[in-house]
MMTF fields as JSON, N, C-alpha, C and O atoms, coordinates in Angstrom:
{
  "mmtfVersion": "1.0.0",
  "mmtfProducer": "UNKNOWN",
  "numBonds": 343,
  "numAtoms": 344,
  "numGroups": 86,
  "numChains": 1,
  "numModels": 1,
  "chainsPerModel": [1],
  "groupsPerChain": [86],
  "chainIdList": ["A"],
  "bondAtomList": [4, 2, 8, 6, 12, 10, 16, 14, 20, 18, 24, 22, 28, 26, 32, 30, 36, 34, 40, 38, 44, 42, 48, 46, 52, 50, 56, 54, 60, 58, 64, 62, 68, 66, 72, 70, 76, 74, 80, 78, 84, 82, 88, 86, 92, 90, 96, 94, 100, 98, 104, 102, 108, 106, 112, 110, 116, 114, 120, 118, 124, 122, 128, 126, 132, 130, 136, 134, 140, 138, 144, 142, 148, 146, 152, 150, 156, 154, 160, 158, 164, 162, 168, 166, 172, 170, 176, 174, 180, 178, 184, 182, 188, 186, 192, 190, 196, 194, 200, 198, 204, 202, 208, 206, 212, 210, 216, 214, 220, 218, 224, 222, 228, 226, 232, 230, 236, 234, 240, 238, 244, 242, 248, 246, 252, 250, 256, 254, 260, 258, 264, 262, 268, 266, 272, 270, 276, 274, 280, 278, 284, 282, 288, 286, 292, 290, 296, 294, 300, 298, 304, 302, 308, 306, 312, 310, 316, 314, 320, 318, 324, 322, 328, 326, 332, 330, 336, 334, 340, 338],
  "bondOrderList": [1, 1, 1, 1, 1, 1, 1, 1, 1, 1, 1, 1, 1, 1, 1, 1, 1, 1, 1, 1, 1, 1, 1, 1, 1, 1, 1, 1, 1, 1, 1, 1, 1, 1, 1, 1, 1, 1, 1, 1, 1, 1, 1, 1, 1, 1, 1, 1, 1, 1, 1, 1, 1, 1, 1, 1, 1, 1, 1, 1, 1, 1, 1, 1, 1, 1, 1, 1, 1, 1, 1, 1, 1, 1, 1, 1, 1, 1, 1, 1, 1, 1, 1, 1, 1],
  "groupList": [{"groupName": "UNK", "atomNameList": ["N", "CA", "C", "O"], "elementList": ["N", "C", "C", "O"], "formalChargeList": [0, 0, 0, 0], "bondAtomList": [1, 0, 2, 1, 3, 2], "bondOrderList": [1, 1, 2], "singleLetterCode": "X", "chemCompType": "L-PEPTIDE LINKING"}],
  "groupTypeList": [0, 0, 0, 0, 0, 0, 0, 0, 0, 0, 0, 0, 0, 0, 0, 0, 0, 0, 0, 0, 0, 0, 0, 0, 0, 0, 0, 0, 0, 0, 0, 0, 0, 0, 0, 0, 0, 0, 0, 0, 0, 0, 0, 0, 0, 0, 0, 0, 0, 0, 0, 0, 0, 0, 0, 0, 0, 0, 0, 0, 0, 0, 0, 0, 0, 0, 0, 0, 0, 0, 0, 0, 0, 0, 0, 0, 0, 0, 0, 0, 0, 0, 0, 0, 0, 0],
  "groupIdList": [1, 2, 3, 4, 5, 6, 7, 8, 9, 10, 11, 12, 13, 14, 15, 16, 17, 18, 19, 20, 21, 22, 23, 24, 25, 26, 27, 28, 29, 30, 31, 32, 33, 34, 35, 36, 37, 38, 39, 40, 41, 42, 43, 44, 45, 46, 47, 48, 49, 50, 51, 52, 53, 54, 55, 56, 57, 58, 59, 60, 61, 62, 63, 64, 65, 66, 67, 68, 69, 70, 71, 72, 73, 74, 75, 76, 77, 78, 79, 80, 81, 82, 83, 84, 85, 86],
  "secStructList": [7, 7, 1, 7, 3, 3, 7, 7, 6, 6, 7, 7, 6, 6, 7, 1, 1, 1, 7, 2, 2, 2, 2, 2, 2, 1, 7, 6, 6, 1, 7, 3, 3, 3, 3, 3, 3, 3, 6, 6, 3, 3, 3, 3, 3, 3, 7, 7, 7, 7, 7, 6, 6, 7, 7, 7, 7, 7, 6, 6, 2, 2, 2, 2, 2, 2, 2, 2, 2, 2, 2, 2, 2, 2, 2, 2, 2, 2, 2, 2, 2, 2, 2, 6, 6, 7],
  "xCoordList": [-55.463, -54.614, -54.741, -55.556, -53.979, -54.095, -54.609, -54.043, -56.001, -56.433, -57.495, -57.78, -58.588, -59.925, -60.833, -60.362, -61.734, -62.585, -63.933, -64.196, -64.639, -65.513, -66.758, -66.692, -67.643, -69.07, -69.814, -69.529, -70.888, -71.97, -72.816, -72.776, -73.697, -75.383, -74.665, -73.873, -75.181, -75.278, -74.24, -74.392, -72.931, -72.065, -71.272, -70.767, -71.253, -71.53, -69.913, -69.596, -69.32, -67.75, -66.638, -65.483, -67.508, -66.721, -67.536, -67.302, -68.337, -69.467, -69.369, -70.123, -68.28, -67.412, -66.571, -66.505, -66.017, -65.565, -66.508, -65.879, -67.946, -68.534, -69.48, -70.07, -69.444, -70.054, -71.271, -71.603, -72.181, -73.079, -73.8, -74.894, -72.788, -72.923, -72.505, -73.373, -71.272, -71.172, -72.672, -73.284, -73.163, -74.002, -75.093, -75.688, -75.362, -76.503, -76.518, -77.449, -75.499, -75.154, -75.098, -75.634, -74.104, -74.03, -74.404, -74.482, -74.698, -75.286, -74.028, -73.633, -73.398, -72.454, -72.642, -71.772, -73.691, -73.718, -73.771, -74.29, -73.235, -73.329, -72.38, -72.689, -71.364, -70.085, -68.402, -67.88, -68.086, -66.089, -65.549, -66.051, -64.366, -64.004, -61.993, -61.366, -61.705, -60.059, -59.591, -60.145, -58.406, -57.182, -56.757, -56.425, -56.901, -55.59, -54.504, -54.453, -53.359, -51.766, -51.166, -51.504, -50.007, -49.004, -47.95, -47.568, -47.449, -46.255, -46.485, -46.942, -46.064, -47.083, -47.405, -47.506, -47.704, -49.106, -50.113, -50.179, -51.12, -52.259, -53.162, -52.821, -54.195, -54.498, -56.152, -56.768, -56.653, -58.434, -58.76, -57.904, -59.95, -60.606, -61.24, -61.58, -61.642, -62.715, -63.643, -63.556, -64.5, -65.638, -66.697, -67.45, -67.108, -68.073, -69.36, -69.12, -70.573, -72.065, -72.501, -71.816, -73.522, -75.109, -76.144, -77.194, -75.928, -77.133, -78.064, -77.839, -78.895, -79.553, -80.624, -81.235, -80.676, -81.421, -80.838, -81.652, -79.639, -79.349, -78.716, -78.411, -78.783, -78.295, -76.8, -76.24, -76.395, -74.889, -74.211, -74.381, -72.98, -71.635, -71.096, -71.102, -70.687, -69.969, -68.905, -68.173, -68.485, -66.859, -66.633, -66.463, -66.603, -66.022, -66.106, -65.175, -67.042, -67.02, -65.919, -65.344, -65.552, -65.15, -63.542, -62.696, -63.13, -61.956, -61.612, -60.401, -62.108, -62.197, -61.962, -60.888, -63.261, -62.852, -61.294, -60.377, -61.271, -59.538, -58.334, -57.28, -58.598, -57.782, -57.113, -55.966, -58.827, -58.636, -58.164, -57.517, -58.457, -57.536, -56.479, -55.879, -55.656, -54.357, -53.738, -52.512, -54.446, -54.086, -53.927, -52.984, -55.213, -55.363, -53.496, -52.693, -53.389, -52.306, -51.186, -51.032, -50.33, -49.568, -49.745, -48.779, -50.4, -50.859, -50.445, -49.229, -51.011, -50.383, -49.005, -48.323, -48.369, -46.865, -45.99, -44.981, -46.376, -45.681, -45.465, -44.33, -46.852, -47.161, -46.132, -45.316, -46.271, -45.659, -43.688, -43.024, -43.149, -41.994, -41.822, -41.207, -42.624, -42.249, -42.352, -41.959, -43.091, -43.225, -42.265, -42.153, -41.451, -40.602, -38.887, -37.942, -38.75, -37.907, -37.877, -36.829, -38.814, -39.232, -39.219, -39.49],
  "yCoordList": [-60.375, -61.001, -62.509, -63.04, -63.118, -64.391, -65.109, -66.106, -64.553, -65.033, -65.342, -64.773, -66.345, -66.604, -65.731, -65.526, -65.02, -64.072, -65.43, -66.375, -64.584, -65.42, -64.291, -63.271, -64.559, -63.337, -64.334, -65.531, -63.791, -64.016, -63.258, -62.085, -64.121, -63.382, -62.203, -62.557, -61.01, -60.152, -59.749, -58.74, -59.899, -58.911, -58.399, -59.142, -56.615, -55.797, -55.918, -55.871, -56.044, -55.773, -56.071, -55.749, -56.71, -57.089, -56.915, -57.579, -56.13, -55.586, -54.328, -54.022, -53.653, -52.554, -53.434, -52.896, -54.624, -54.901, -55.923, -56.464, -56.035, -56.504, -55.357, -54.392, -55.586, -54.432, -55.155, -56.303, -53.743, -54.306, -55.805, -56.324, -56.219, -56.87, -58.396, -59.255, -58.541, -60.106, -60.115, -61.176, -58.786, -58.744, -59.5, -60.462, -58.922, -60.287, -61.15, -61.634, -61.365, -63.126, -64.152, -65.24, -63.683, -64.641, -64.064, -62.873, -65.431, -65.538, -64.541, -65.135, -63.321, -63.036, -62.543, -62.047, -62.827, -62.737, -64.11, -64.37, -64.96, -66.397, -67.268, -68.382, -66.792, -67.185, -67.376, -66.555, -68.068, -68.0, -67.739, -67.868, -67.353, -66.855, -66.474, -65.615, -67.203, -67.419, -67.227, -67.63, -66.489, -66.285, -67.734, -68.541, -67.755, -68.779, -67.935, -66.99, -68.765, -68.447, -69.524, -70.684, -69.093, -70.033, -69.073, -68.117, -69.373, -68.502, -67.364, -67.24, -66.232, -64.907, -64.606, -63.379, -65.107, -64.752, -64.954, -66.163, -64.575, -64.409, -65.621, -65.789, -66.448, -67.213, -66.947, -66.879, -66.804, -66.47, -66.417, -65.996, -66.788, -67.116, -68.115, -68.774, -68.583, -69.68, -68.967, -67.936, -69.724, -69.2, -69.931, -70.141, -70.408, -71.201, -70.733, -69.961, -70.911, -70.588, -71.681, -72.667, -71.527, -72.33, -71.841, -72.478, -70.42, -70.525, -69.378, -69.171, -68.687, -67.498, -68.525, -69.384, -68.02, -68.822, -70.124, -71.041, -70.438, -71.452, -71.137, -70.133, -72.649, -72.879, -71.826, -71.668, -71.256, -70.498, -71.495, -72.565, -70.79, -72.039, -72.28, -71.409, -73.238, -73.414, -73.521, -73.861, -73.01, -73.179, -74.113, -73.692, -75.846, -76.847, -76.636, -77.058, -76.097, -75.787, -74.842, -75.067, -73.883, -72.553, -73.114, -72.697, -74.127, -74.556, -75.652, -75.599, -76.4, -77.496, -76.403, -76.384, -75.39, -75.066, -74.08, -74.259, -73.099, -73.096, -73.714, -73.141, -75.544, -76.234, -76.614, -76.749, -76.749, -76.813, -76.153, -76.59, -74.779, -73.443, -73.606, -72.961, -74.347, -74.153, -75.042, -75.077, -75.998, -76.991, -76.889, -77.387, -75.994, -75.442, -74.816, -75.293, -74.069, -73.138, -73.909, -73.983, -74.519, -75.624, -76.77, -77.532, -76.987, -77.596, -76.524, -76.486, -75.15, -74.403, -74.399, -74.721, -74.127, -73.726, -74.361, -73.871, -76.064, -77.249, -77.131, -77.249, -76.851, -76.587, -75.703, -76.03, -74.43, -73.553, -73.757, -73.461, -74.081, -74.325, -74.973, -74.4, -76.769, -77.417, -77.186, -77.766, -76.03, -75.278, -74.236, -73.831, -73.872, -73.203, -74.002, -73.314, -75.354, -76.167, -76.594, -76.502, -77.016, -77.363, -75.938, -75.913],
  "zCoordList": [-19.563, -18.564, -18.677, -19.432, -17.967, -17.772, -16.777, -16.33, -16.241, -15.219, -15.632, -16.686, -15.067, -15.688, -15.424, -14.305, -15.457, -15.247, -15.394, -16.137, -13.839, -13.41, -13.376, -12.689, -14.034, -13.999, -13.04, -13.083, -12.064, -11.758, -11.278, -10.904, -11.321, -11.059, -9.629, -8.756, -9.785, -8.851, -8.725, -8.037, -9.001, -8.907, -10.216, -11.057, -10.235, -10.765, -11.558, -12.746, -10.634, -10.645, -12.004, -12.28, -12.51, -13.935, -15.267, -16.277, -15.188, -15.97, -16.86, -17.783, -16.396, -17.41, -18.676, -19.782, -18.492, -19.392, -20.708, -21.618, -20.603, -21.619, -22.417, -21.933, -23.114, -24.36, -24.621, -24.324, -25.573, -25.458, -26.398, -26.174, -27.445, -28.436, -27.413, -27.263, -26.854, -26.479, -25.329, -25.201, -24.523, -23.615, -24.379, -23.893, -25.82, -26.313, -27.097, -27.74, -27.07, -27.668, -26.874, -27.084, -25.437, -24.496, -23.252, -22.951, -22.34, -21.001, -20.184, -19.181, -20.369, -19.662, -17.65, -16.935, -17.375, -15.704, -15.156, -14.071, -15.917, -15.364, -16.095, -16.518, -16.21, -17.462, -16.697, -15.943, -16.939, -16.708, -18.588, -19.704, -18.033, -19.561, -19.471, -18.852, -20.083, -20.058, -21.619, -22.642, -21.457, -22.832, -22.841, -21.973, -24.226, -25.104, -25.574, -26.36, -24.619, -25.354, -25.91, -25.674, -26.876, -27.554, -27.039, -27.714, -25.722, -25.226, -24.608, -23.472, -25.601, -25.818, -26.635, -26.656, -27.556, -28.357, -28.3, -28.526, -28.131, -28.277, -29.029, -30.2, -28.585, -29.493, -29.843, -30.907, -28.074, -28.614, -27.365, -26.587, -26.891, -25.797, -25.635, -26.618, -24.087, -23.959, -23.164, -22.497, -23.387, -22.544, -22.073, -23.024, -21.091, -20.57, -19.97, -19.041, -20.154, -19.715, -19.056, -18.783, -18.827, -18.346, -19.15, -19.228, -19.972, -20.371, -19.847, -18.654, -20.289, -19.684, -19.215, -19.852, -17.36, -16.281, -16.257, -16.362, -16.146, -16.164, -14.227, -13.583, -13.933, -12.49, -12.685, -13.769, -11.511, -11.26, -11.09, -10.507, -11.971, -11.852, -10.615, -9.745, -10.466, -8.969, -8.992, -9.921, -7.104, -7.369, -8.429, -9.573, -8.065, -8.272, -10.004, -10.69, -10.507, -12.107, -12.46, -13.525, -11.787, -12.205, -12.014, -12.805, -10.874, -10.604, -11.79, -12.005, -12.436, -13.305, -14.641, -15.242, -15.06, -16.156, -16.102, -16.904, -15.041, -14.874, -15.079, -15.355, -14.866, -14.903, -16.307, -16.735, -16.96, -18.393, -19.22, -20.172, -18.951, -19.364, -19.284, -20.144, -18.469, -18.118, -18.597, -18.49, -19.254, -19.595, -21.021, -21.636, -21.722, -23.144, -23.514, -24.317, -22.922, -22.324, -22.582, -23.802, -21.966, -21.898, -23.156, -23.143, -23.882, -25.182, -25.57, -25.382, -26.252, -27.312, -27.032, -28.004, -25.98, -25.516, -26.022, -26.53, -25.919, -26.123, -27.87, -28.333, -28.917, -30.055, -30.636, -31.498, -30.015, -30.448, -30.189, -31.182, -29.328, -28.901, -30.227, -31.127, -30.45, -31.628, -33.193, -34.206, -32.878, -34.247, -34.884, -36.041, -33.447, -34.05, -34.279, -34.664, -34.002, -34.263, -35.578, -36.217, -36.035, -37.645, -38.463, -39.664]
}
């Protein structure tokens, strides 16, 4: 989807969707994590930590890295539109 997915410490609720391989690579109970599009396609993901034991993200983090997402977002769009003119 196109929404940011926000993990934290103690809640369970979004814990069906990590497997067990990103579970040990990354800090995923203390993570935000957003799609890259070019329109609709598909481009990758972002993903932001603290870090295993790292301080919990805060709103004001989780709203900022959203912003940036959206902003990532709107950069490919613009990309892709001019890519398909040329």
């Amino acid at each position: 989807s196109r929404q940011t997915l926000w993990f934290k410490p103690g809640q369970p609720q979004l814990q069906h969707l990590i497997d067990k391989t990103l579970r040990n690579l990354l800090a995923m109970d203390n993570c935000v994590m957003a799609a890259l599009y070019a329109n609709t396609r598909k481009i990758g993901v972002l993903l932001a930590d603290r870090g295993v034991g790292g301080e919990p993200i805060s709103a004001e983090q989780h709203d900022s890295f959203n912003h940036f997402a959206q902003q990532a977002n709107m950069g490919l769009a613009m990309l892709a539109v001019r890519a398909a003119r040329c």
